[in-house]
N, C-alpha and C positions, 0 to 999 in steps of 0.2 A: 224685299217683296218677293213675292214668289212666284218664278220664272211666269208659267202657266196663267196665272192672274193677270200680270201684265199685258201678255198674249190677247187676253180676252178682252182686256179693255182697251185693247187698241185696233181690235177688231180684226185680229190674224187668226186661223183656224189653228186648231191643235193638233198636235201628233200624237198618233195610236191612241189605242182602248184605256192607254194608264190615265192619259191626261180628259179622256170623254169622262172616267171612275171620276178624276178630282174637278170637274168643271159641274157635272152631278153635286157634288158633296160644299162646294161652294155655293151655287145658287141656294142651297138651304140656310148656308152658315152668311147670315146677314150681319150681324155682328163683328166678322171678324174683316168685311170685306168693309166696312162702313170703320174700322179702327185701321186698317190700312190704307183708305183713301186719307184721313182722316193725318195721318202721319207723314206720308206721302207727300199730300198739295199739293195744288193747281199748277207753282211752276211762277206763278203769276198772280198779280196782283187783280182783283175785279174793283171797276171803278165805283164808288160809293153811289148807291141809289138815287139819292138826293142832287146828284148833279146831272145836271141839263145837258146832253149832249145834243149837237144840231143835228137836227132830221130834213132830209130832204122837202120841198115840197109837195104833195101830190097832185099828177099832170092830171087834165082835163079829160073827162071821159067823152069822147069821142066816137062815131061812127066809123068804118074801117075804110068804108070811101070817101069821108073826109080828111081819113088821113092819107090817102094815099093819093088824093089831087092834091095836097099840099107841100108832097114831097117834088 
């Protein structure tokens, strides 16, 4: 993968004019940043759509002075 790229998608700024030229020239080449992601991965697994993970409740909407006499 190429240094620069990385850089960018991990949200570090680049050094000098050479790598502002190739972060220019990447933003147009979709293809080739989409075959490196693509090659690359996650790293990790994503959990299958289909399953149910638990979700909190949601708390009761409240007044800000009832909550704060109840504290």
């Amino acid at each position: 993968m190429m240094e620069v790229l990385l850089r960018i998608w991990v949200g570090h700024a680049t050094h000098g004019i050479t790598d502002r030229y190739t972060v220019d020239a990447l933003k147009r080449d979709v293809k080739l940043r989409r075959e490196t992601a693509e090659q690359v991965g996650l790293g990790f697994q994503l959990p299958d759509l289909e399953t149910k993970l638990p979700v909190a409740p949601i708390a009761p909407n409240k007044p800000l002075d009832q909550i704060a006499a109840s504290i």
